[in-house]
C-alpha positions as CSV (number, residue, x, y, z in Angstrom):
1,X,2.7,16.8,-79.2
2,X,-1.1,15.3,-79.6
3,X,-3.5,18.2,-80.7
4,X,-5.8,19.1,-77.5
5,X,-9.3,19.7,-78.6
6,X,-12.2,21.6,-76.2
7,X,-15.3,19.6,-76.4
8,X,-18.0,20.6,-78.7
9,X,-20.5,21.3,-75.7
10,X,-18.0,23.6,-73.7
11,X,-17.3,25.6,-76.9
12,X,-21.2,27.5,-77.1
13,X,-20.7,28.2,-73.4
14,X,-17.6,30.2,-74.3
15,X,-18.8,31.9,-77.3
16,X,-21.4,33.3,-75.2
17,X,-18.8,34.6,-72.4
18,X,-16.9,35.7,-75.0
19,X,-20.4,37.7,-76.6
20,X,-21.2,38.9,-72.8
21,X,-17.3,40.3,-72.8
22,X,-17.7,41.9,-76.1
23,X,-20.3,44.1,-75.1
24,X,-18.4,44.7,-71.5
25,X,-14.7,45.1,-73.1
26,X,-16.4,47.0,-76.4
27,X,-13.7,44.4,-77.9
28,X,-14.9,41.6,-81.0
29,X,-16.3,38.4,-79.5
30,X,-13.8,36.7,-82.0
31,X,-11.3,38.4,-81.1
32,X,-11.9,37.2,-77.2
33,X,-12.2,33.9,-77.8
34,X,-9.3,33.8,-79.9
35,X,-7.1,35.3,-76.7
36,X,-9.2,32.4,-74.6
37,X,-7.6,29.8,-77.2
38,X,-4.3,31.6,-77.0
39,X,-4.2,30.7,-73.5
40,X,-5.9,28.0,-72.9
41,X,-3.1,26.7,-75.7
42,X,-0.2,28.3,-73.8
43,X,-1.2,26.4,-70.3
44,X,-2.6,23.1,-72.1
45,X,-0.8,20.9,-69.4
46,X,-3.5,22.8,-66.9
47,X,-6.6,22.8,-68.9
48,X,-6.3,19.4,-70.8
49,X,-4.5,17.4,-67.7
50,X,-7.4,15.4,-66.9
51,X,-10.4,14.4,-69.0
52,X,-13.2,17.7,-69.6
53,X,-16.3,17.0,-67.1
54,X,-19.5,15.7,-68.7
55,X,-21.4,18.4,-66.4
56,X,-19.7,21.8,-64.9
57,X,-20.4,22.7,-61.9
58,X,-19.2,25.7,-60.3
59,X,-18.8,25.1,-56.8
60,X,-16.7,22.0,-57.8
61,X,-14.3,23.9,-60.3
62,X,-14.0,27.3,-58.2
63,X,-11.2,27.5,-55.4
64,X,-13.0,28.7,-52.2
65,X,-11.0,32.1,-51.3
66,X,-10.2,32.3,-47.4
């Protein structure tokens, strides 16, 4: 199996989710962003199926709820 990698510019983005959770959860950022890994590993064939955007936009990569 090829090793999946997160892009370099997605990876500040999450460290700062996983600081904002920290302080929210009263839980270790590393320890966070090691669960986000976790899974993100477990369901690789949904997050690395298609190539990472070069821009994230919300809108495009929430499901609307009806």
């Amino acid at each position: 199996m090829k090793k999946k990698k997160i892009p370099k510019k997605a990876v500040e983005p999450l460290m700062e989710t996983c600081e904002y959770l920290s302080k929210e959860l009263e839980k270790p950022a590393p320890t966070i962003f090691k669960g986000f890994l976790k899974l993100m590993n477990k369901y690789a064939d949904y997050f690395f199926s298609q190539p990472w955007p070069e821009k994230y936009d919300y809108d495009e990569a929430t499901p609307k709820r009806t």
